[in-house]
C-alpha positions in Angstrom: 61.4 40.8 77.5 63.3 44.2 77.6 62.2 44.9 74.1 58.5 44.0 75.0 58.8 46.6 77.8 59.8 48.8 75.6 56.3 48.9 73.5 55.5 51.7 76.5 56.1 54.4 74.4 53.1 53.6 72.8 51.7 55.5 76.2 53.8 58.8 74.7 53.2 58.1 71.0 49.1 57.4 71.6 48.6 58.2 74.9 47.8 54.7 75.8 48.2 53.9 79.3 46.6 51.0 79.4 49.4 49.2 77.4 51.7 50.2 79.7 49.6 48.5 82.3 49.4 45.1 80.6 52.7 45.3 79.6 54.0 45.8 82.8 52.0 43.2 84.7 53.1 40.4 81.6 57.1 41.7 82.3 56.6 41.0 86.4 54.8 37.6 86.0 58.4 37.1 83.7 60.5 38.5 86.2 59.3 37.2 89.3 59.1 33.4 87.2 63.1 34.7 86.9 63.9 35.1 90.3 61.9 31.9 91.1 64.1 29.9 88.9 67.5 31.2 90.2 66.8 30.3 93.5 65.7 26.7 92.0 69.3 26.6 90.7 70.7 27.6 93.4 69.7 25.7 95.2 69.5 22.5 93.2 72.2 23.2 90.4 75.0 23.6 92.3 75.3 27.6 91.9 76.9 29.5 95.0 76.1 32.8 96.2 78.0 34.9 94.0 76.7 33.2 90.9 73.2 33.8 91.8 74.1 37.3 93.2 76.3 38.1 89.3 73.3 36.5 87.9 70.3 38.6 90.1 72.4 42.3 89.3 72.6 41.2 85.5 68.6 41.0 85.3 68.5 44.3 86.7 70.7 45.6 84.1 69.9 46.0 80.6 71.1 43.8 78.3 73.1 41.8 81.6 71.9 38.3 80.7 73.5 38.0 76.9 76.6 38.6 79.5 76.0 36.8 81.8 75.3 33.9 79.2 78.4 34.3 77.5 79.9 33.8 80.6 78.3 31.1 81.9 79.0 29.6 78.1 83.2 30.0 78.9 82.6 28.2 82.5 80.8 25.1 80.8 83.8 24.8 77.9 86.1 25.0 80.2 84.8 22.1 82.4 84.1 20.2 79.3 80.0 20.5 80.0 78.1 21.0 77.4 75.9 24.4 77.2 72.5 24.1 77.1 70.8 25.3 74.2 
């Protein structure tokens, strides 16, 4: 989605605002379906506060999630779970 947010140039490159405006609204529906799903796994799948806390600050920040999956990839060989795809 962070690459999709990036098309807002295209408001600097052809003065479009109006991209920016769809754009934008498209990457909050995203987010905000995000944040609904953490707290679904939290509370449901077992996830304690600091998980969904680590996992919240790592949407915020660029690129967070490919860490955060790697992560989250380590924890589930490590208890013999497998990842989901």
């Amino acid at each position: 989605m962070l690459l999709v947010l990036l098309a807002v140039l295209l408001k600097y490159f052809w003065d479009g605002p109006i991209a920016v405006r769809y754009i934008g609204a498209i990457y909050g529906v995203f987010f905000v379906a995000f944040l609904y799903y953490l707290y679904e796994v939290g509370l449901n799948g077992g996830w304690n506060t600091r998980l969904n806390t680590i996992a919240f600050v790592c949407a915020l920040v660029p690129f967070g999630t490919f860490w955060l999956n790697r992560e989250l990839e380590k924890k589930a060989k490590e208890s013999n779970l497998k990842p989901s795809p």
